[in-house]
N, C-alpha and C positions, 0 to 999 in steps of 0.2 A: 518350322512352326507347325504348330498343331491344331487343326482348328475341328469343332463339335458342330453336328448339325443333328436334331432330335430324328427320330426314324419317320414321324409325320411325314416333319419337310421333305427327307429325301423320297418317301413312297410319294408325295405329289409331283416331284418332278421326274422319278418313276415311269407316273402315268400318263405325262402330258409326254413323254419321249417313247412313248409305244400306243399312244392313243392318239384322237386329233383333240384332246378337250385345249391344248394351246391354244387352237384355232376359235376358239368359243369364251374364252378367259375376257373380260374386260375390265375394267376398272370398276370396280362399284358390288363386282362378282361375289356371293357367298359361294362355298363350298365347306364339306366337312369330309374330312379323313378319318375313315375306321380302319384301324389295325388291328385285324384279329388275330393272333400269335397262338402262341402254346399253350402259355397260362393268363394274360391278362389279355383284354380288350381296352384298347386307348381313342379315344376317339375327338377330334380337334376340329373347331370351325374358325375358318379362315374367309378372310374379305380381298378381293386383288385390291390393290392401292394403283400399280400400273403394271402391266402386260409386256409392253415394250419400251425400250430395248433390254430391259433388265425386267426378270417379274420380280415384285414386289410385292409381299402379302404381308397382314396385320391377322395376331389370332383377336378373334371377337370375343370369345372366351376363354377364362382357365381350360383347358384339356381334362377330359372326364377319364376314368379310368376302372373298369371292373376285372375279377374273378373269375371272367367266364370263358377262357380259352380252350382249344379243342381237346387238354387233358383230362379238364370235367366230363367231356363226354365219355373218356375210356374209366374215370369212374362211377359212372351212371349203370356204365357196360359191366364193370366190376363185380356191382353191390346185387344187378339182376342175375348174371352167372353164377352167384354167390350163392343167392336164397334159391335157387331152381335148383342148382346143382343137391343143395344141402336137403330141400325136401323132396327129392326123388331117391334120399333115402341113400347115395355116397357115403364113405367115409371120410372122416376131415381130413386126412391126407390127399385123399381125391379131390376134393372140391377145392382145397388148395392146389392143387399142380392142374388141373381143369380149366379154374376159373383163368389162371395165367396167360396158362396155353390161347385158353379164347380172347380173353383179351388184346394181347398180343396180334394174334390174325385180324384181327377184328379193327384194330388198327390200320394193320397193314391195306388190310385190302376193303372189306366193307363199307366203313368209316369214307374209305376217301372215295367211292362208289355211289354211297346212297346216296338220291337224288329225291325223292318223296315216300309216300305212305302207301304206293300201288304196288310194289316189288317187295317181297321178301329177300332177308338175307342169310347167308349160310357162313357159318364160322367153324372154325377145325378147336376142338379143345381135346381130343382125347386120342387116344389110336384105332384104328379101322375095325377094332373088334368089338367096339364100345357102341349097344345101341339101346336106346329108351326111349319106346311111343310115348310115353307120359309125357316127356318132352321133347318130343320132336326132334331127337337124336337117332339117326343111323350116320353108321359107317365112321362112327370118331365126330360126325359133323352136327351144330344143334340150327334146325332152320328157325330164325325168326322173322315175327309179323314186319311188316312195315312199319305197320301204325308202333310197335315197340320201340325200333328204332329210331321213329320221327319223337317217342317220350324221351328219348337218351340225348336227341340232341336241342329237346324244344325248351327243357331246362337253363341251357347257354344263351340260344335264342331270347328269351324273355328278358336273360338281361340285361344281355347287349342292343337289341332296338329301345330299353328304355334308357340305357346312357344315351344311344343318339337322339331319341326323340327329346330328351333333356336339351340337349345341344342343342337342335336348330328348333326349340321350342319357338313361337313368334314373330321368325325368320324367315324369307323367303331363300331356301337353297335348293337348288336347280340341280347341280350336281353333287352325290356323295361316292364317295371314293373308297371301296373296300379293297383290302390289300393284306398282306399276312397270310403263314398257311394255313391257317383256320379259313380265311378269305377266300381260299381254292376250292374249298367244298362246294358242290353243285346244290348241295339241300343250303346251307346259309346264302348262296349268290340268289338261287330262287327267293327264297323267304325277304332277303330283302327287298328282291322286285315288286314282289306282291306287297310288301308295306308300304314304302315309299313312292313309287311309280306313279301309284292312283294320287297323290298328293302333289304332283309335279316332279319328283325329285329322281333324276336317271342317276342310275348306278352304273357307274363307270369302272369297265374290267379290264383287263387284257390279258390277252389270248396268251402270252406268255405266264409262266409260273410267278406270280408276286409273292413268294416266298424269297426271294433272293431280291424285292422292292428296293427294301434299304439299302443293302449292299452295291448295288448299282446307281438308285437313286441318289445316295453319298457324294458316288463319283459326278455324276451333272450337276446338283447343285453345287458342289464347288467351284464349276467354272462357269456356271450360268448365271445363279442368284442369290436372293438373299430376303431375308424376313425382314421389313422393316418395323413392326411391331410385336410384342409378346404382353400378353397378360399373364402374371404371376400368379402364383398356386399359394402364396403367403405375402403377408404385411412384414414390412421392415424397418428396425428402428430402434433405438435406443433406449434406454432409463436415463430420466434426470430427476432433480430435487425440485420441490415443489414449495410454493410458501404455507406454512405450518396454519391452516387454520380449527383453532383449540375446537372450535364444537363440532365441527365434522369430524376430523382424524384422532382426536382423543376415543373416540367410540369405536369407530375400523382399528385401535391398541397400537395408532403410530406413533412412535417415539421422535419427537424434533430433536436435530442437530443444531450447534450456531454455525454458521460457516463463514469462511476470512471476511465475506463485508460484514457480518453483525447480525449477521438474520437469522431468526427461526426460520427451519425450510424440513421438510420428509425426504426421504429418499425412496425408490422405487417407480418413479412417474411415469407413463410410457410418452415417447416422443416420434411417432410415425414421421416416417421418410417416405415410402413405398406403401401404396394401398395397392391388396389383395383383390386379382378381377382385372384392374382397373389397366388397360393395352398402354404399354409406354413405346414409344419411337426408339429403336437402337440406337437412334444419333443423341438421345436426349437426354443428359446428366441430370439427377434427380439430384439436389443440393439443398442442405437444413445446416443455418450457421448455428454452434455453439460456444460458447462462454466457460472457462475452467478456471476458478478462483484460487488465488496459493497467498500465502502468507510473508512469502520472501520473494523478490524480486531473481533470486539466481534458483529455481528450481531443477533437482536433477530432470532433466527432461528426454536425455541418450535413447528410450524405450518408453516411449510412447502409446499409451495403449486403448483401444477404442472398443467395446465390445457391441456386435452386433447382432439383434434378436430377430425371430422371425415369430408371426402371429397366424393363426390358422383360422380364425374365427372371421366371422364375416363385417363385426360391427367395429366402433375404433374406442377401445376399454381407458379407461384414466388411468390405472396402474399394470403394471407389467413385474410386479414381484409384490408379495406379502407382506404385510407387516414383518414377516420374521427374517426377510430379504430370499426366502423363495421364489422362483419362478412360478408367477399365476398359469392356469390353465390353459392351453391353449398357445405359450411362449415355449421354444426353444431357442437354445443358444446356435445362432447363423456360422459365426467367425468373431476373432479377433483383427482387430486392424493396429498395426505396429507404423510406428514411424520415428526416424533421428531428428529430434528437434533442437538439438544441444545446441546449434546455433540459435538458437532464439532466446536462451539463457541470457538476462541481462537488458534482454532488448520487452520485455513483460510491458502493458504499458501500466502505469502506476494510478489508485484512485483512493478517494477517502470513506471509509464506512460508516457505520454508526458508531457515536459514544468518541470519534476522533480518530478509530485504529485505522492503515495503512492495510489495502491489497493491490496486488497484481492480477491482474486478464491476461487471458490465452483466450485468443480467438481461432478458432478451428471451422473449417467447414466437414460433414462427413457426404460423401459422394456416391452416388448407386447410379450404376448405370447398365444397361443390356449390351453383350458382345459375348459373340457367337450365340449358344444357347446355356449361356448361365450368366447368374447376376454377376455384376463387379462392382466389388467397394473400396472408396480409400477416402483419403485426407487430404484436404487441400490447405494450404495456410500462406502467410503472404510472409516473404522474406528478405530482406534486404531489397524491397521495392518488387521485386519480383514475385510469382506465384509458383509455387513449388505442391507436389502432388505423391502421395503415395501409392501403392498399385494393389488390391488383394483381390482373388478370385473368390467369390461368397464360396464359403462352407471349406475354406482353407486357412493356414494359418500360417501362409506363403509373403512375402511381403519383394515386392521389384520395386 
């Protein structure tokens, strides 16, 4: 078996198995986990639930995520070697194979070097014979300011402490956790001391490379713990038909259906399962029963089919498609939920509509729930006395 644990998780237990914040964890605990990578910054606040003998965390929020990982800085480094090179009057062949060349070292070695704005740094872009006072080029090498360097990376800076200050806005968090190889920089571990610190909040490092975080952190949380909470990053939910009424929905150009009991009703309704934000417990089945009307008591029913949407907005909309059965703004399609209901064929139970006609119900449950770290949906329905269950991981189209 395969099991997913988000790189958060694993950088938190990471850091408690090369730090002592184990020791300091309680129940009741806020923390937030920044992951600065290559290209994005992720960044997650977590509550312990319990410490021991299993730790237990719930996120307190959706996980913020930006843009601003340590490749921005090498194109910050880029776009200045660029314009310096090009007005000290190179040719564009040169300032092409230059600006690479520096970039490149600048990377390598500067980059993970610079610590603040009092030391200059020296980068290799050209060969030993290549020199310009203008800027600060001898011997192939161009020296730059500090303070230049601290511009190349205060850009990243700005917007990754305002994802985390989003994060533990109005929260008391005691400890936040930088991790990532962006996180190994000496100028980002400073910078955030200096923000955070004076507000209470200790940043918690380890002396080991937390670029390899996830990779090891993977391996202890698997045999150590477990998230008992997650808040989702989208609403989820279905379309149903709605009762047809003439002076609203004739104006929004919806067209009423009759459907087997007799009724004018719209189609396109949204039917939320899952709110957006909002921490659900891994143990705890999110369940919304449905009603499916048919016209004949023996429905083919072999391929059963459920579709599930997800909503990104923040508020809870009444429709989830257009008059024209478009998907409204803000909806994508989640998954399909399939199920064998062929034995239920027959067994419909039977009612009477308006005007004397005859339908059939299909009652269905649709099911969402957290395992590992992604949603899981299916169908539950009651069958020959029993309760029977379908199995689908969100945003597949897999069915156990």
């Amino acid at each position: 078996k395969v099991r997913f644990v988000t790189e958060a998780e694993a950088s938190v237990h990471f850091c408690i198995h090369h730090t002592n914040l184990g020791t300091v964890l309680r129940p009741g605990t806020n923390f937030a986990v920044c992951d600065a990578g290559g290209s994005t910054v992720d960044t997650t606040l977590y509550s312990v639930i319990s410490a021991k003998p299993v730790l237990k965390l719930k996120e307190e929020r959706a996980s913020a995520c930006v843009q601003a990982g340590a490749i921005f800085v090498d194109f910050e480094t880029e776009k200045f070697l660029r314009k310096t090179l090009a007005n000290a009057g190179l040719s564009p062949d040169d300032v092409v194979e230059y600006t690479k060349a520096g970039v490149k070292d600048f990377e390598g070695f500067a980059k993970r070097a610079f610590k603040d704005d009092t030391t200059e740094q020296s980068i290799a872009v050209a060969h030993t014979r290549f020199n310009n006072s203008a800027i600060r080029a001898r011997r192939g090498r161009i020296t730059l300011s500090g303070s230049t360097v601290k511009g190349f990376f205060d850009v990243c800076v700005k917007e990754i402490t305002g994802s985390v200050d989003q994060q533990i806005n109005g929260l008391n968090v005691p400890y936040i956790l930088l991790v990532g190889g962006f996180g190994d920089s000496p100028y980002i571990r400073s910078e955030f001391k200096k923000q955070y610190e004076p507000q209470g909040s200790r940043i918690t490092i380890t002396n080991d490379s937390t670029s390899k975080a996830v990779a090891d952190g993977a391996v202890i949380w698997s045999t150590l713990s477990s998230v008992s909470s997650r808040a989702p990053r989208y609403s989820f939910g279905t379309t149903i038909a709605l009762p047809f009424l003439a002076n609203v929905h004739r104006r929004q150009y919806r067209i009423p259906y009759k459907n087997a009991r007799g009724e004018q009703v719209v189609s396109g309704g949204w039917s939320q399962i899952v709110q957006k934000g909002v921490a659900l417990d891994s143990e705890v089945v999110c369940r919304r029963p449905y009603v499916q009307l048919h016209t004949t008591p023996d429905p083919n029913l072999e391929l059963f089919t459920a579709d599930l949407l997800a909503y990104s907005g923040e508020n809870t909309p009444e429709w989830a498609r257009d008059p024209f059965g478009n998907l409204a703004s803000g909806f994508q399609e989640a998954c399909t939920i399939r199920a064998n209901l062929q034995h239920l064929e027959g067994a419909l139970v039977s009612a009477m509509g308006k005007h004397g006609s005859r339908y059939w119900t299909l009652q269905f449950d649709i099911c969402i729930r957290f395992g590992g770290t992604e949603l899981e949906s299916y169908l539950e329905w009651e069958e020959n006395v029993g309760i029977f269950d379908s199995y689908t991981p969100l945003e597949t189209d897999n069915k156990k």
